[in-house]
N, C-alpha and C positions, 0 to 999 in steps of 0.2 A: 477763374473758371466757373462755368454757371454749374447751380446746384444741381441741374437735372444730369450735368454730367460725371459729377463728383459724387454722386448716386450712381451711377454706372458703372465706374471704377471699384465702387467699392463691391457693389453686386460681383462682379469680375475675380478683384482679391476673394471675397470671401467664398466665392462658389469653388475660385483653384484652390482654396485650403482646405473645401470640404471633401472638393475632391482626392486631395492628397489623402486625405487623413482615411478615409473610405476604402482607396487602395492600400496604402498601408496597412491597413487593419487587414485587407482582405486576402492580402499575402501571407502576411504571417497565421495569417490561422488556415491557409490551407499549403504553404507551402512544403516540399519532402521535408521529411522527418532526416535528421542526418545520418549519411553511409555507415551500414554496419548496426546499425543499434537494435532496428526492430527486429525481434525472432519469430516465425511461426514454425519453429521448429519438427523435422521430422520423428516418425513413431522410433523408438529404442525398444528391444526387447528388456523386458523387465522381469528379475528372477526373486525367488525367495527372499527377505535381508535386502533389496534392494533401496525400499522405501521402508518408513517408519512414522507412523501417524504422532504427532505429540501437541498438548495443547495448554494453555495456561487456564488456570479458571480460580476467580475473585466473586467471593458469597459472600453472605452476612449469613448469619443463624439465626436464632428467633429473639436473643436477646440485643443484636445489635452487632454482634462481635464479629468480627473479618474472619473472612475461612480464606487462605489463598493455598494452591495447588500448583505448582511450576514447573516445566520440564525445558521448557523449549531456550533458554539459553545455556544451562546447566550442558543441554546436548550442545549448542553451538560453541561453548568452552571447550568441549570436547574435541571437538574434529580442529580447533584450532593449534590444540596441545599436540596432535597426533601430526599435525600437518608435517613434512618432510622437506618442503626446500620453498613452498610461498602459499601464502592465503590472498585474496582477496575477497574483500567487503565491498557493499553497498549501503548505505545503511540512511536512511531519511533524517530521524531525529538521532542525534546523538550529543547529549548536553545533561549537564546536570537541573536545570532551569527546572523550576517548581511551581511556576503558572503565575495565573493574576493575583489569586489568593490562594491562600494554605489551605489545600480540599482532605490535607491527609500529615499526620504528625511527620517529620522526618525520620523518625525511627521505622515508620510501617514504610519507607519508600527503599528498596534496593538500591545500593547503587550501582546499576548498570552498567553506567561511561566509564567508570573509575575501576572497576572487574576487568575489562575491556581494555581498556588502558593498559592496564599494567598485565594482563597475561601478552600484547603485545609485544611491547617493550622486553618483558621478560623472556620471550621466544627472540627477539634481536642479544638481546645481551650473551644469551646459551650462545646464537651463533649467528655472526655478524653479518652470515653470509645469508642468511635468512629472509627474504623479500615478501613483502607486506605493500599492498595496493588497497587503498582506505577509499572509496568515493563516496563524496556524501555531497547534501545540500546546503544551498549558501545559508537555508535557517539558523544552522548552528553558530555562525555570525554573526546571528539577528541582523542580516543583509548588509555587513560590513558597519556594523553600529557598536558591538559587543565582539571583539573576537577571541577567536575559542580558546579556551587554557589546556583542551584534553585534546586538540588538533595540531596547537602548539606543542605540547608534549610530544605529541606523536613524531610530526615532522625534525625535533630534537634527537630522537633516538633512530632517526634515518629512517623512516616509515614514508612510503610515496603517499602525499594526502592529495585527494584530488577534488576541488569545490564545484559542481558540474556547473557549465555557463548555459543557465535556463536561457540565456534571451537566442542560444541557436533553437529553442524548440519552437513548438507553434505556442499561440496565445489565445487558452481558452478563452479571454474576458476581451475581444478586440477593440470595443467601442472604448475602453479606460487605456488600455495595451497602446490601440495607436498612439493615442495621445501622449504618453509616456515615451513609446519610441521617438517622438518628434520633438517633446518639446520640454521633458523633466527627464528623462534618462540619461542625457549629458551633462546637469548640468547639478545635480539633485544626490552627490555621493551621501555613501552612509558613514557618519561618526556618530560620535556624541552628543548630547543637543538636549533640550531642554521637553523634548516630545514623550512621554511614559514608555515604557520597554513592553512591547506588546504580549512578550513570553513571558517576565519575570516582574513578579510587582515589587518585589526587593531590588531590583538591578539597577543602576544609572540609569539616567535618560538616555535616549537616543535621537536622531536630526528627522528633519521632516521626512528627508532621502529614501529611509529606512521604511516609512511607513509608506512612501509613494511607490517602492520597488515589491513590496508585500501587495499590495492590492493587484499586481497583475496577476495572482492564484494561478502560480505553477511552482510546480516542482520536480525533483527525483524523489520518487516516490517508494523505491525499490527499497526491499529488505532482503539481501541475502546474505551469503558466506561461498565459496567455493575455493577448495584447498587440496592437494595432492598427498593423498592418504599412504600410510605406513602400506598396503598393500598392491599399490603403485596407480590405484585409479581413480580418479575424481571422488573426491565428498564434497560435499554442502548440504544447505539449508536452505530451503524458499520458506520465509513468512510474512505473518501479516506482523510482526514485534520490529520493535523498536528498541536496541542501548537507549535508553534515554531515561531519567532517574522519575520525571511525574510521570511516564507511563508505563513502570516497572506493576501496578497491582493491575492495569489490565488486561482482559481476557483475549488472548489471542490465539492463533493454531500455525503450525508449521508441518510441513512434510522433511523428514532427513531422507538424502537421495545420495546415492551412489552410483558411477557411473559414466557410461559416455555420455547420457542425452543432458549432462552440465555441462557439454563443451559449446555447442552454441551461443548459452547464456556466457559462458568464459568471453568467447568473441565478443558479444555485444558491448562487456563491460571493458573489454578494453578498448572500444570504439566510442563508448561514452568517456574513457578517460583522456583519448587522444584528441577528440575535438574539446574536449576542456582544457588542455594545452599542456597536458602532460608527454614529454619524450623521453621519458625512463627506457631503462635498456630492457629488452624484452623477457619476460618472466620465465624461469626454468621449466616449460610444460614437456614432458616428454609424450613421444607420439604412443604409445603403449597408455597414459593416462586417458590424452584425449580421445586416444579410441576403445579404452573400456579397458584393451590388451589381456591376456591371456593369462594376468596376476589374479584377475578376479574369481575370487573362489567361490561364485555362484555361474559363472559362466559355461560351465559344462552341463550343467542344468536343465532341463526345459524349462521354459520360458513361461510365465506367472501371469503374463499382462504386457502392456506397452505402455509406455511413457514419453512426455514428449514437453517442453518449454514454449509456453506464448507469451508475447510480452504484446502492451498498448491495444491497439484494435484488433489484434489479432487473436486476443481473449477476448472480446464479444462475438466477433466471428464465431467461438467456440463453445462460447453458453448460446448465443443462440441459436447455431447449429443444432446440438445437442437438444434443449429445449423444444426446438420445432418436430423434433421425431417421436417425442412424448405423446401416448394414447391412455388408457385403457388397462392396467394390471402394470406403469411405473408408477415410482413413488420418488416425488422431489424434494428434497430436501435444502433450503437455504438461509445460512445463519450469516448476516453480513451488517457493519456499521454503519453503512450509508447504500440504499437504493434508491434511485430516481431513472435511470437511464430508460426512455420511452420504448427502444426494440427490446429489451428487457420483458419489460412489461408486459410490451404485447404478445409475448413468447406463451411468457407465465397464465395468463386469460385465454390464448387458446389452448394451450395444454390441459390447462383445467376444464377447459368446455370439453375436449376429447379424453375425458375422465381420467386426467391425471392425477394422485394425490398430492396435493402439493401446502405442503409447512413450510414454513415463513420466521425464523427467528430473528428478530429485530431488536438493535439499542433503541431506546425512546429519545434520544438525543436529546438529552440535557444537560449533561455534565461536558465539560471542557477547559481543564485544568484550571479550576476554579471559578470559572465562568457558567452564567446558566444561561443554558440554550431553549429553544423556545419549541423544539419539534421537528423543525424542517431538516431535511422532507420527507423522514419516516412515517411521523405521523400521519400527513393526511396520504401517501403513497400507501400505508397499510390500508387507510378506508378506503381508498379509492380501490384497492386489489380487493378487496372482503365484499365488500358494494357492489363492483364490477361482476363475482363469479357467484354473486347470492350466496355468497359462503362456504362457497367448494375450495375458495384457497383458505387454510387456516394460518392466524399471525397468533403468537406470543410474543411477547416484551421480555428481552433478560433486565433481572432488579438492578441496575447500577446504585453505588451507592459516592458518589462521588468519582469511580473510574470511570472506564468506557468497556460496553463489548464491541472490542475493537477488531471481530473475526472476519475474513473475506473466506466465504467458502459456498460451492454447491456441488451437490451431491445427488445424483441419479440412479438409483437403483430399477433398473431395467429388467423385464422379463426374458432376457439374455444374459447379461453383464453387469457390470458397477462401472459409472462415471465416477470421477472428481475432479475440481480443480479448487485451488488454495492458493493466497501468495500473496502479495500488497494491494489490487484492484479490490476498489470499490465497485461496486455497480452502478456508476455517474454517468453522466458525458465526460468529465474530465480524468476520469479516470480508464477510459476505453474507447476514445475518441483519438487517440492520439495528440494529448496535449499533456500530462505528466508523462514520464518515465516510469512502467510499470511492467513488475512480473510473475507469474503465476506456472505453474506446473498442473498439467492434463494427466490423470492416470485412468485404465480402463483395466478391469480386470474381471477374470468370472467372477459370477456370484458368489457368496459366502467366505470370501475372499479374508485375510487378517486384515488387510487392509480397512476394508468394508465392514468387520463386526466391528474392531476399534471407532471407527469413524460414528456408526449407530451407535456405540453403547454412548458415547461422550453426547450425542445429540438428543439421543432420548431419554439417559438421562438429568441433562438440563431443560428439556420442554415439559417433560410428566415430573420434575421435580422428586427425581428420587433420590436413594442415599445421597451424603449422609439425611440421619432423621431430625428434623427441623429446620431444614435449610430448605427454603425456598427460592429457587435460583431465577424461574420466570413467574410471566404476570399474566393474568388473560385479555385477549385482544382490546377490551373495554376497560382496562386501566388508562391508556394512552389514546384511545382513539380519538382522532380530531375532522367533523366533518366538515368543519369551518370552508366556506368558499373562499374568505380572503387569503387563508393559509394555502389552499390547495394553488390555488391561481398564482400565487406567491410563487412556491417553488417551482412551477411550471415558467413561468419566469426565469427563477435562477438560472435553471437545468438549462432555459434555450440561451440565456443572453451571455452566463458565465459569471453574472455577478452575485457570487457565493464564494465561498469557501467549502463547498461539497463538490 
């Protein structure tokens, strides 16, 4: 065959594979999200008792020594204990796994999984009739390299465990994603292997499988709880927390909710467990729980507020709704561990041009379960937001001191009302673009609300550093700032291409 033709042929193969792989990639990252999952749920009337602000927070003092303050599992044992005939979880991290290196003695670390565990199990044992629906992410596997000892446990004492199958979601990271769908993901399982344990620097090895199924940066990202309360109507939990034993000292925040506006979220998650291939027999909801019913002894009430469930793109939809109506006599407030998402931004920069007050509490991204991070993309997204508004948005830093402030939350206090919303989303592309599984609860209420004085006092004071005396919990904007162009351009990168882990 002459060469100019065999040069042809290959031009041929190689443009159809690039073709392939192009489409490929361009489906999965825009194709439907699967039936049933996404909520943009409707308003619920919300009365007194309805919600409940609770937060964790991790200081140092002036000599060095840990302050830790925690609420929000303590309450999630809670509504577990009281549940009546089924709970279920979602729950992201849930492992004992202690990171790359030792960032904190095993004694300062909760055990979380192992709490969890066994108040489980012990609600099966009291009464066998008891149903427990667990969904988590294949993490806690380490992508089938490591499998779980508290998920086996679980599935032992008849607990439905459910490991979501990320490859039905979209794929943030397409350009690495296609390739994987095409040409390692059949063929690339995960065991054991001689490759380091990306989560545990103590743990066996793991196979290349592991590390090639990790790099497509997706996940279920959701943190909650919802359970059928001693007074016959929905409880849960929406947070940004994790069961998971390294990230028991960080700072996190939850809303406890009661009510009908958890039945949607109920739907979604058993639509995420069904296409994960779970056909368990259908859970005891009675229609009195999922519609709030007449047990609730706030429901004769006037109504306090409204409340409502968004999960995926349908919480940006809702920050930047909300954001875009900001002038003039609001005040913004937003404490969150990872910001990059560009309509975000651009929200936050007009608001502020239309004299909004807008605070800005940011992790400096450093710390990562033993691991040290370099910044991105807090730091150069806080300059660039400070830069941008001439200094009308203000940024503080919380001190980490080897945790994380691992808070998703914003906060609108309106010359009307009070916004909030709170829950697992980050403020990324991947985290509100619809490529993890994410969810958050919208509450609106008049002003000077419980709600709303709770939520300020916790905010202001970790930004003005008040009680206790000596504890310095933030930093100001110039401990962390980074105006570097390589770092800015960097994330700006990640954000569009997906190759992060933000």
């Amino acid at each position: 065959m002459p060469r100019s033709a065999r040069k042809r042929i290959a031009r041929w193969i190689g443009g159809g594979l690039l073709a392939v792989w192009v489409l490929v990639g361009a489906w999965n990252t825009w194709k439907p999200m699967p039936q049933g999952v996404v909520v943009n749920g409707g308003w619920s009337a919300l009365h007194e008792g309805d919600v409940r602000f609770l937060r964790d927070i991790t200081a140092a003092d002036a000599y060095g020594h840990s302050i830790v303050d925690q609420q929000i599992f303590d309450a999630a044992f809670r509504i577990i204990a009281d549940a009546q005939r089924f709970v279920v979880l979602d729950m992201f991290l849930f492992n004992t796994q202690r990171g790359a290196r030792t960032s904190a003695p095993a004694t300062s670390l909760r055990p979380l999984a192992e709490e969890l565990t066994r108040l489980l199990i012990d609600k099966r044992r009291a009464d066998p009739q008891f149903r427990v629906l667990f969904i988590t992410d294949p993490i806690n596997d380490v992508y089938g390299g490591e499998p779980s000892p508290e998920l086996k446990t679980l599935r032992a004492a008849g607990v439905d465990v459910v490991v979501t199958d990320l490859d039905r979601l979209r794929d943030s990271n397409p350009a690495y994603s296609a390739l994987w769908r095409l040409a390692i993901g059949w063929w690339a399982d995960g065991g054991p292997g001689d490759w380091p344990n990306p989560f545990d620097a103590g743990a066996p090895g793991v196979s290349l499988g592991v590390w090639a199924r990790l790099a497509n940066f997706k996940a279920n990202h959701r943190k909650l709880l919802i359970a059928d309360g001693p007074d016959g109507v929905l409880h849960g939990l929406v947070t940004s927390a994790n069961p998971h034993d390294a990230s028991s000292q960080h700072s996190n925040v939850a809303l406890a909710i009661k009510g009908p506006a958890l039945a949607p979220l109920l739907e979604s998650e058993l639509a995420i467990a069904r296409f994960s291939g779970w056909t368990g027999e259908p859970l005891p909801v009675s229609a009195a729980a999922a519609s709030g019913g007449a047990a609730s002894a706030s429901a004769s009430a006037a109504a306090t507020g409204r409340i409502r469930i968004v999960t995926e793109e349908s919480i940006a939809d809702a920050v930047v709704e909300r954001l875009q109506t900001c002038a003039a006599g609001d005040a913004i407030d937003i404490a969150m561990f990872y910001l990059s998402d560009r309509d975000v931004l651009r929200a936050l920069h007009d608001a502020a041009a239309r004299g909004a007050a807008v605070r800005v509490l940011l992790d400096p991204n450093k710390d990562a379960f033993g691991r040290e991070k370099n910044g991105i993309p807090n730091r150069p997204v806080a300059t660039e937001l400070v830069a941008g508004s001439d200094g009308a948005i203000r940024v503080r830093w919380y001190r980490t001191h080897g945790e994380q402030f691992h808070v998703k939350l914003v906060a609108v206090r309106g010359r009307e009302g009070y916004w909030l919303t709170l829950g697992s989303a980050n403020l990324t592309r991947r985290n509100l673009r619809d490529y993890n599984l994410e969810a958050n609860v919208v509450v609106e209420t008049p002003r000077e609300s419980v709600l709303e004085l709770a939520v300020l006092q916790w905010f202001d004071g970790l930004w003005s550093n008040r009680a206790p005396a000596g504890v310095e919990y933030t930093a100001e904007f110039g401990a962390y700032a980074d105006p570097t162009q390589l770092n800015y351009w960097g994330y700006r990168f990640m954000e569009a291409t997906g190759f992060s882990t933000f």
